[in-house]
MMTF fields as JSON, N, C-alpha, C and O atoms, coordinates in Angstrom:
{
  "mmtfVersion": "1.0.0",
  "mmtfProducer": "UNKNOWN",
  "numBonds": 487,
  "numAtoms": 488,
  "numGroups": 122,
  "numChains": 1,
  "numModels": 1,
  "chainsPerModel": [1],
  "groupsPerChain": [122],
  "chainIdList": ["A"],
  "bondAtomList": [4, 2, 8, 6, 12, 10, 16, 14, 20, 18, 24, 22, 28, 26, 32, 30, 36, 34, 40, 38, 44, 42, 48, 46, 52, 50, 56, 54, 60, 58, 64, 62, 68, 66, 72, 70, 76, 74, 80, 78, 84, 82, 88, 86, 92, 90, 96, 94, 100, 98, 104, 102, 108, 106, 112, 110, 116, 114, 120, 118, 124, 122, 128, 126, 132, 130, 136, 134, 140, 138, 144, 142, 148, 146, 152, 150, 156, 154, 160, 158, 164, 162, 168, 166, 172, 170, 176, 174, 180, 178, 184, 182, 188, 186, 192, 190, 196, 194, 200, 198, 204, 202, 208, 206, 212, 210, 216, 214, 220, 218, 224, 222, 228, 226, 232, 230, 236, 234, 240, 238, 244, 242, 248, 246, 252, 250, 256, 254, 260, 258, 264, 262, 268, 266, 272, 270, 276, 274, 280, 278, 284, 282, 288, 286, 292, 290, 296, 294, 300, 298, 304, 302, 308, 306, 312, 310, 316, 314, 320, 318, 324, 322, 328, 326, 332, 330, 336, 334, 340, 338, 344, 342, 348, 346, 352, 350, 356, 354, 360, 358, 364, 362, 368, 366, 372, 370, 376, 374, 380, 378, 384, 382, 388, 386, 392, 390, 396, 394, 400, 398, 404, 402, 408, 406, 412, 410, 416, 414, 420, 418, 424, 422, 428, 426, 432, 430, 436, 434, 440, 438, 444, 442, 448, 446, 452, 450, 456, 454, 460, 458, 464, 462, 468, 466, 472, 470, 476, 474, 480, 478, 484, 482],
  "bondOrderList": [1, 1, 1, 1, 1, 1, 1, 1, 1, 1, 1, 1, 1, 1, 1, 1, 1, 1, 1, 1, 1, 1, 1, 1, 1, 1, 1, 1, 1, 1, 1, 1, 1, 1, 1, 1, 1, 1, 1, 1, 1, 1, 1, 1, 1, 1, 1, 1, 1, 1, 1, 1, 1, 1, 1, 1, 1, 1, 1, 1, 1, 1, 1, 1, 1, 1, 1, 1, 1, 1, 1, 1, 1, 1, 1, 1, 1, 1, 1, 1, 1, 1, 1, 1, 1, 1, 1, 1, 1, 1, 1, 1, 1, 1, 1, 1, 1, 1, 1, 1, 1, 1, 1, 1, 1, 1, 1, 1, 1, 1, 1, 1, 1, 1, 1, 1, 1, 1, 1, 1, 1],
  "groupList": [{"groupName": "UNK", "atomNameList": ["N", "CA", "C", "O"], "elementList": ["N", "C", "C", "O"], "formalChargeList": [0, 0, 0, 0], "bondAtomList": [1, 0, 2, 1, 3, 2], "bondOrderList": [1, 1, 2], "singleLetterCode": "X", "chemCompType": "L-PEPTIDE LINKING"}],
  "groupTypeList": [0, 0, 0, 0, 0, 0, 0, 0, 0, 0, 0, 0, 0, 0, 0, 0, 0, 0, 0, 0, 0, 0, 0, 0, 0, 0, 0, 0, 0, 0, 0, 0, 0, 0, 0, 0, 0, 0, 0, 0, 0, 0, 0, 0, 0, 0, 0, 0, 0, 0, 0, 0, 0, 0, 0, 0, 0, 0, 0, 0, 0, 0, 0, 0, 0, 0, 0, 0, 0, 0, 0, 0, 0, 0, 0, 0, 0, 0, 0, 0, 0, 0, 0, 0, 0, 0, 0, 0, 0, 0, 0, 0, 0, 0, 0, 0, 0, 0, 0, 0, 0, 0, 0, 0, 0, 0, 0, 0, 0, 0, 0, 0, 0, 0, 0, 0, 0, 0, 0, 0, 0, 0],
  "groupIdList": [1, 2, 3, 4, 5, 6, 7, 8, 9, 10, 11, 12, 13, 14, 15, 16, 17, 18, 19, 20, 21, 22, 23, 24, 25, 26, 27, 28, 29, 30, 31, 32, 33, 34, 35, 36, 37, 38, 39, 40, 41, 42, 43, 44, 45, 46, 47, 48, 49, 50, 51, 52, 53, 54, 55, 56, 57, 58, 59, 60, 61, 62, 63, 64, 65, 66, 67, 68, 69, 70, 71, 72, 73, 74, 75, 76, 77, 78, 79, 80, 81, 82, 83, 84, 85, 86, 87, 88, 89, 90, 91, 92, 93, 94, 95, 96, 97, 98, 99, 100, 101, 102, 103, 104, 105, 106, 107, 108, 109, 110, 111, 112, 113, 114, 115, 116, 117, 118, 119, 120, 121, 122],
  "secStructList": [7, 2, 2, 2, 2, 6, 6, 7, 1, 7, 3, 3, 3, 1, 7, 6, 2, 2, 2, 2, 2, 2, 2, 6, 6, 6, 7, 7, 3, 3, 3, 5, 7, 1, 1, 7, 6, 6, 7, 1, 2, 2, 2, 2, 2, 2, 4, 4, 4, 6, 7, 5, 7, 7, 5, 1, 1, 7, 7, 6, 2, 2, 2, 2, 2, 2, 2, 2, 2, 2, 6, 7, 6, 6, 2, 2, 2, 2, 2, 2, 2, 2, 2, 2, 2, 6, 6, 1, 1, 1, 7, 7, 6, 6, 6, 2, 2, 2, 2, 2, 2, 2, 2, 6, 6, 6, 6, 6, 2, 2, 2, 2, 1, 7, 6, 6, 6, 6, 7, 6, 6, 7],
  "xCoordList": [82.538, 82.898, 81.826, 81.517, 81.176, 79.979, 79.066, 78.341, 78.829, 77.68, 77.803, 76.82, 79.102, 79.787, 79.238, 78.234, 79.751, 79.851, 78.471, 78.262, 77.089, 76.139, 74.888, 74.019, 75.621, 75.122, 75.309, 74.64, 76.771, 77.37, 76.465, 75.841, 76.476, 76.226, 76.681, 76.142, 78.284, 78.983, 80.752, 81.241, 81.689, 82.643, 83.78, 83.614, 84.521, 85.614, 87.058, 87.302, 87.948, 88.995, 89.965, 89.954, 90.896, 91.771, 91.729, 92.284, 90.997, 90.959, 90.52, 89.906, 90.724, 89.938, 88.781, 87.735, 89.119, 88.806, 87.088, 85.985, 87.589, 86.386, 85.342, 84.264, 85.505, 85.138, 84.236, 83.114, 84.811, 84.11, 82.846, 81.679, 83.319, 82.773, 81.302, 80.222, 81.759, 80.328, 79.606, 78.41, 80.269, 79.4, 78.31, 77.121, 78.704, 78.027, 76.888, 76.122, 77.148, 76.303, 74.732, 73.776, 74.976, 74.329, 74.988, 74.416, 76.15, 76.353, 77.378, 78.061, 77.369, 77.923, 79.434, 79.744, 80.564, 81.964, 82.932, 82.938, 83.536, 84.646, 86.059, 86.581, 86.586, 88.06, 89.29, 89.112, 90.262, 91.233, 92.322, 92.552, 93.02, 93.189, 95.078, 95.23, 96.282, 96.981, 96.885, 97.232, 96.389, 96.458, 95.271, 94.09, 95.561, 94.558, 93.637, 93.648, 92.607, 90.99, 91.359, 92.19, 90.432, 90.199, 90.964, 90.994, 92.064, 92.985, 92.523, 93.381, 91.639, 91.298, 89.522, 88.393, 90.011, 88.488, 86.944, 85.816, 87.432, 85.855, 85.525, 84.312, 86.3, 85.975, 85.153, 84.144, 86.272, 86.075, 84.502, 83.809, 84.173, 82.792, 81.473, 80.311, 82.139, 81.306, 80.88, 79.735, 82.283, 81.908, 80.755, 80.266, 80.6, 79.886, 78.643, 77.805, 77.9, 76.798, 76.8, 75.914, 77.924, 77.856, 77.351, 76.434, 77.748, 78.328, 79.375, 79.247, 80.823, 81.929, 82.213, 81.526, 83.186, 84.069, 84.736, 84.436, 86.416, 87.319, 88.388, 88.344, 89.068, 90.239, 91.314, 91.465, 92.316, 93.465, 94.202, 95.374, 93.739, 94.267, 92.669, 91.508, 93.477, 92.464, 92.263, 93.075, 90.567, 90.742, 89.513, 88.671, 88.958, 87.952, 86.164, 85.138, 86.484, 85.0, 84.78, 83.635, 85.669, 85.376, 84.884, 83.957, 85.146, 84.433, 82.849, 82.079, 82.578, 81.165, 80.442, 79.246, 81.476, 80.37, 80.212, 79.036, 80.878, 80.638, 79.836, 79.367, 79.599, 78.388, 77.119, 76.129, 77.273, 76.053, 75.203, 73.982, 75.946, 75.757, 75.137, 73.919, 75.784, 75.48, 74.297, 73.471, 73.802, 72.989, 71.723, 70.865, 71.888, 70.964, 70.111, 70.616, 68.74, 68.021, 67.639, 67.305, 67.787, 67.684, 68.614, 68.38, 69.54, 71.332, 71.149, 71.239, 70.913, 70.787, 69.566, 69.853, 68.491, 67.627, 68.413, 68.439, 69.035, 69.744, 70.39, 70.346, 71.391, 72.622, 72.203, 72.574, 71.142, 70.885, 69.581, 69.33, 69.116, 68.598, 69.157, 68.776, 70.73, 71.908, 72.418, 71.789, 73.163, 73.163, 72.729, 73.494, 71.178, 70.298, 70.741, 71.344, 70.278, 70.977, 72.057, 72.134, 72.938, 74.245, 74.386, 75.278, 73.073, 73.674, 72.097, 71.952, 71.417, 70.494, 71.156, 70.528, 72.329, 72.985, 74.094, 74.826, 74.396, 75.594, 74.922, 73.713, 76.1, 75.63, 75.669, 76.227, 75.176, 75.76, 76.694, 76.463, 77.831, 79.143, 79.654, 80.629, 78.924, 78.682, 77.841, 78.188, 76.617, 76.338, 76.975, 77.106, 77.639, 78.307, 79.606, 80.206, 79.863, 81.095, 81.12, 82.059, 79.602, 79.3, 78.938, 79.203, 78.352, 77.848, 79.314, 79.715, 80.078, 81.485, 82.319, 82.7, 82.505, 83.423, 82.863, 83.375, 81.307, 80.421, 80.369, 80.273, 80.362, 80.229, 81.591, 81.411, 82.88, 84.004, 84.318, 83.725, 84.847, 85.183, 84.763, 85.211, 83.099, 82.511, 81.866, 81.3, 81.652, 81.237, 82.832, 82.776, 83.929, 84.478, 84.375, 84.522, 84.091, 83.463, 82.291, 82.048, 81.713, 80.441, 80.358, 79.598, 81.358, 81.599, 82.433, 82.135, 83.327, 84.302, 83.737, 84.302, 82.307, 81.986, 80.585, 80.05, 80.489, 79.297, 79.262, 78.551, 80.098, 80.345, 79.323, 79.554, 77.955, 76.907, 76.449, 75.89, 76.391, 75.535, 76.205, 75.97, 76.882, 76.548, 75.689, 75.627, 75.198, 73.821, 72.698, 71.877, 72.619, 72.252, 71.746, 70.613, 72.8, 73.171, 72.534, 72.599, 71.798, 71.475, 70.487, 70.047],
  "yCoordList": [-98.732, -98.803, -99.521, -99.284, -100.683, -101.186, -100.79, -101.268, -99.519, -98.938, -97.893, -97.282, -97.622, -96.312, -97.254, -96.857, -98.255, -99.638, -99.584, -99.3, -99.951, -100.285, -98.659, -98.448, -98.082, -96.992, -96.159, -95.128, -96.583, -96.428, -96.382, -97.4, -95.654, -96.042, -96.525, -97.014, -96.394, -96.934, -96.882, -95.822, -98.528, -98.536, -98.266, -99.081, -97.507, -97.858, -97.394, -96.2, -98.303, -98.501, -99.517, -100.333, -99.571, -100.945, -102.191, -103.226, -102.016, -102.925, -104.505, -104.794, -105.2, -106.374, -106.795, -107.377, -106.421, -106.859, -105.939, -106.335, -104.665, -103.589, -103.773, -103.269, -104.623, -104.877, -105.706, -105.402, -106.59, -108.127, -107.737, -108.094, -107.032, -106.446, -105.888, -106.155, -104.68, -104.375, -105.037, -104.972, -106.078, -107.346, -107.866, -107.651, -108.595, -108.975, -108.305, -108.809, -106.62, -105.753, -105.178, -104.75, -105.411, -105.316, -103.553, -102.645, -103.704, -102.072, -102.669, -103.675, -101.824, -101.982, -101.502, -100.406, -102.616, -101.748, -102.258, -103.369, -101.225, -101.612, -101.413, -100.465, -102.682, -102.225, -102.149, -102.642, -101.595, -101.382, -102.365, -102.073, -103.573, -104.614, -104.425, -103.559, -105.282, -105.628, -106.353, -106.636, -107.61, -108.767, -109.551, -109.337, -110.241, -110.823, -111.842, -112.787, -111.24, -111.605, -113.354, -114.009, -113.857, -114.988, -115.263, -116.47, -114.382, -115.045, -114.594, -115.016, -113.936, -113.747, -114.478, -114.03, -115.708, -116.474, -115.745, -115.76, -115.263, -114.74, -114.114, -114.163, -113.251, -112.114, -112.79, -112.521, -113.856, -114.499, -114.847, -114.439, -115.851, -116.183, -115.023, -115.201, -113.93, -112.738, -112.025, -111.724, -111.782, -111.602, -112.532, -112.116, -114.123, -114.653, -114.262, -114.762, -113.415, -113.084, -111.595, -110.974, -110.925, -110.053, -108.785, -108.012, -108.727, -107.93, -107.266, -106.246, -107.675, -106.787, -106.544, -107.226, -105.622, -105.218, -105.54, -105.575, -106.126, -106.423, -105.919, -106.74, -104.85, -104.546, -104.275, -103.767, -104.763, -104.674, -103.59, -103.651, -102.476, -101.018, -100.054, -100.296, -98.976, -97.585, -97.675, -97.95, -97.244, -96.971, -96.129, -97.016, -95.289, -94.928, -95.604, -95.065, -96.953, -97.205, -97.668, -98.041, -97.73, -97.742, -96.378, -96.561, -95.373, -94.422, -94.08, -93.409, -94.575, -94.725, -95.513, -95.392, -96.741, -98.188, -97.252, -97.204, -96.728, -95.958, -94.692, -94.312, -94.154, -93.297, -93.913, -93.579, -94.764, -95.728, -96.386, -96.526, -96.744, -97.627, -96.549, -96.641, -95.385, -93.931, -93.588, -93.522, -93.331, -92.075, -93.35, -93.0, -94.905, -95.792, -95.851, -96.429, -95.284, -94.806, -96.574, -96.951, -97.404, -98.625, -99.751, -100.945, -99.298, -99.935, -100.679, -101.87, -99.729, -100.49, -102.186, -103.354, -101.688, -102.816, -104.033, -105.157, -103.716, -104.976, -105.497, -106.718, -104.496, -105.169, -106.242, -107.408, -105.631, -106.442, -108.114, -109.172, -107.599, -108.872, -109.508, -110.658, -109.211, -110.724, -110.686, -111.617, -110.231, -110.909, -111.586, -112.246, -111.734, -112.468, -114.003, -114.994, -113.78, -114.712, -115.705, -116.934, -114.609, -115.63, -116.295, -117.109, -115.764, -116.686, -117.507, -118.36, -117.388, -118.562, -119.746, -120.721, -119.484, -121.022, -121.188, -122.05, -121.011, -121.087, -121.62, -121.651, -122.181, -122.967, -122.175, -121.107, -122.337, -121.334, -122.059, -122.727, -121.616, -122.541, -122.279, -122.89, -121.172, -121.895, -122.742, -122.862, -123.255, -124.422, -125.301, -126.1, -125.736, -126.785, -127.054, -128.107, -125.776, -125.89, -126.225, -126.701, -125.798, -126.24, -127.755, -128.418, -128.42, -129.983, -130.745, -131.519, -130.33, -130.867, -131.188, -132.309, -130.069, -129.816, -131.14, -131.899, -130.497, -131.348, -132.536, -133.021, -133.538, -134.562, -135.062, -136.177, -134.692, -135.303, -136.393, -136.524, -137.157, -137.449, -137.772, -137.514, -138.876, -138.997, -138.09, -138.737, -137.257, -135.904, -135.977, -134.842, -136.383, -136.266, -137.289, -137.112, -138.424, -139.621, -139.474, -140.187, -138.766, -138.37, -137.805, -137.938, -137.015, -135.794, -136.725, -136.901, -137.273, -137.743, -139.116, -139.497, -139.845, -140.301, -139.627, -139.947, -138.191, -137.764, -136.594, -136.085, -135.683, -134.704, -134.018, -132.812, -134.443, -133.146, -133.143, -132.057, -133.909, -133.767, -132.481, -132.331, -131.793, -130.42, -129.164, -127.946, -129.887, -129.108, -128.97, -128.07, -129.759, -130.018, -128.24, -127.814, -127.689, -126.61, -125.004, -123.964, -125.411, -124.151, -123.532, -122.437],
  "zCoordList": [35.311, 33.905, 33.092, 31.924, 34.126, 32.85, 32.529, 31.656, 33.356, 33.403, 32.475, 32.056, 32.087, 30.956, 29.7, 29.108, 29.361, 28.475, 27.974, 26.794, 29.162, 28.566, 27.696, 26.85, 28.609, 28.178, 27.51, 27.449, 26.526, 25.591, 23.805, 23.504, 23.177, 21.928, 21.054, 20.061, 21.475, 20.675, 21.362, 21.752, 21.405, 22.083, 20.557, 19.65, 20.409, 19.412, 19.77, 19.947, 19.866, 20.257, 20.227, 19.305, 21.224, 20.999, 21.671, 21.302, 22.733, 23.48, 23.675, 24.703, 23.021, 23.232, 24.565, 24.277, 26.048, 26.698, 26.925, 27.3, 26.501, 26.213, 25.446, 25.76, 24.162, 22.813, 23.759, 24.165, 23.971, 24.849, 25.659, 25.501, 26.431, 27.546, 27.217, 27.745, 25.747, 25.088, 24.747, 25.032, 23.856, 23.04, 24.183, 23.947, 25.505, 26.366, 27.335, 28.155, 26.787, 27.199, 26.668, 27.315, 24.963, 23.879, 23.204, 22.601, 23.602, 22.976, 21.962, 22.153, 20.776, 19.616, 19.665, 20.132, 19.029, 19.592, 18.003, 17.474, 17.646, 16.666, 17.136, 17.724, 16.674, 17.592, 16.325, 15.211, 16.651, 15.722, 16.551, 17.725, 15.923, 16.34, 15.56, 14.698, 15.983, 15.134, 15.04, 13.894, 15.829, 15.409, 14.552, 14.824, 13.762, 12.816, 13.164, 13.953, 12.111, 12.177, 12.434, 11.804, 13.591, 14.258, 14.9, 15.137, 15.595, 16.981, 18.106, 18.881, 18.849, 19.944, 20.31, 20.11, 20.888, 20.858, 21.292, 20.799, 22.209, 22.479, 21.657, 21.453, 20.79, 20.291, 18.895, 18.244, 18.873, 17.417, 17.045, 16.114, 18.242, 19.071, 18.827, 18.461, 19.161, 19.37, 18.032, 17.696, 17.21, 15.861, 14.631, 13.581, 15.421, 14.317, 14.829, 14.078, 16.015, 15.743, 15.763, 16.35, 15.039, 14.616, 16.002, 15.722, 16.841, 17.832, 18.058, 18.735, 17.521, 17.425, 16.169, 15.409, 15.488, 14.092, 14.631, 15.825, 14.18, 14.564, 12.846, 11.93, 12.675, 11.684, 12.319, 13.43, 11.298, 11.543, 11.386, 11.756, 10.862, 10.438, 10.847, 11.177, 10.585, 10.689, 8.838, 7.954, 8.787, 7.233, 6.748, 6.886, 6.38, 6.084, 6.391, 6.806, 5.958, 6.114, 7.399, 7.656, 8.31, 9.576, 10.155, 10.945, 10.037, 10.209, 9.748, 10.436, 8.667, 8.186, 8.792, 9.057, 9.146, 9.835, 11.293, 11.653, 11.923, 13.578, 13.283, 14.356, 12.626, 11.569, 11.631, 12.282, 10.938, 10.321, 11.713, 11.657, 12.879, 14.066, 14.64, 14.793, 15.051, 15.849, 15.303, 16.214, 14.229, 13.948, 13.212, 12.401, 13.75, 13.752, 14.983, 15.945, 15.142, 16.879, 17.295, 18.418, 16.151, 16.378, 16.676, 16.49, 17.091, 17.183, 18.675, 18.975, 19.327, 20.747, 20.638, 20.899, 20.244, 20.486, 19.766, 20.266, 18.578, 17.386, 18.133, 18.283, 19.001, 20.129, 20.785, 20.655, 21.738, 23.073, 22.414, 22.993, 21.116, 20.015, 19.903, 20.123, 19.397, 18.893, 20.162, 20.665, 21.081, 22.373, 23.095, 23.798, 23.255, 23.654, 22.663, 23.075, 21.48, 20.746, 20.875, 20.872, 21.001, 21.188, 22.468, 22.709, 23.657, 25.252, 25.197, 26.073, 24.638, 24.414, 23.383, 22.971, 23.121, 22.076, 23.284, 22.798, 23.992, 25.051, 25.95, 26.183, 26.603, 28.045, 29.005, 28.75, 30.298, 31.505, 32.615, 33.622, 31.964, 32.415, 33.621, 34.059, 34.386, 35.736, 37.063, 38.238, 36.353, 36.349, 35.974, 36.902, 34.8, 34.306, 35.063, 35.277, 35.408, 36.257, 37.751, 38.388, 38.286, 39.682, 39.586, 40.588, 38.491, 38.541, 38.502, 39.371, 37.22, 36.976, 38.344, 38.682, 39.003, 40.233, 41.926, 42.749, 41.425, 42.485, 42.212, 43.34, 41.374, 40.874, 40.362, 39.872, 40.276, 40.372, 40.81, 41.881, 40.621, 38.991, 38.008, 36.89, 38.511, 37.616, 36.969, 36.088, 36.869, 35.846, 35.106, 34.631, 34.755, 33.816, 32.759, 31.55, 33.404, 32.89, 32.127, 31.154, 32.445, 31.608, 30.558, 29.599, 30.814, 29.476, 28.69, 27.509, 29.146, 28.288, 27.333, 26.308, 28.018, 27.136, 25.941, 24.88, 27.314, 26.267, 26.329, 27.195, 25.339, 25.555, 25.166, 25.09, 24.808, 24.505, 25.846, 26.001, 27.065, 27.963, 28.879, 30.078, 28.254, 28.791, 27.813, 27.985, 26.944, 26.997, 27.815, 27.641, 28.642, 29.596, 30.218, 30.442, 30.32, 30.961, 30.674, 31.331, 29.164, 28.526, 29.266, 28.915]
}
């Protein structure tokens, strides 16, 4: 399926977990959502560097924006540009999660008095 995903030009549908999935791939995805704009975190995450659409209805200019994305020969490179983006500002939280676990308890001690030192991790 990720291999459908990355090689995708474009994901549009309902799925949240699909949406996600693209975002992290660099493929462009609009989802038709009921639930409202900023309750699903990753997604939320994903939208501020502008990797997913997220509406709450079907409506016309969503069809133009999946137009506009498609018949752009430059859509893919933009994707996998702000993706890069968004995991060069992120930590890689499984490192953080292998030091945390390995270093118990005091690695909670640490964080808890210094919670940037998991930048550490980028």
């Amino acid at each position: 399926m990720h291999d459908a995903l990355y090689f995708a030009s474009l994901l549009f549908g309902e799925s949240g977990t699909m949406t996600s999935e693209c975002a992290m791939l660099g493929t462009p995805a609009i989802q038709i959502s009921g639930l409202p704009k900023g309750t699903i975190g990753t997604l939320t995450e994903q939208q501020k560097y502008d990797l997913v659409y997220i509406y709450e209805k079907y409506s016309e200019s969503i069809l133009d924006q999946a137009l506009d994305l498609i018949n752009d020969p430059g859509t893919k490179e933009k994707w996998m540009s702000k993706k890069e983006k968004m995991l060069s500002e992120k930590i890689d939280i499984t490192a953080f999660m292998v030091w945390f676990v390995t270093n118990f308890p005091e690695s909670k001690g640490i964080i808890k008095e210094n919670p940037d030192f998991q930048l550490k991790f980028k």
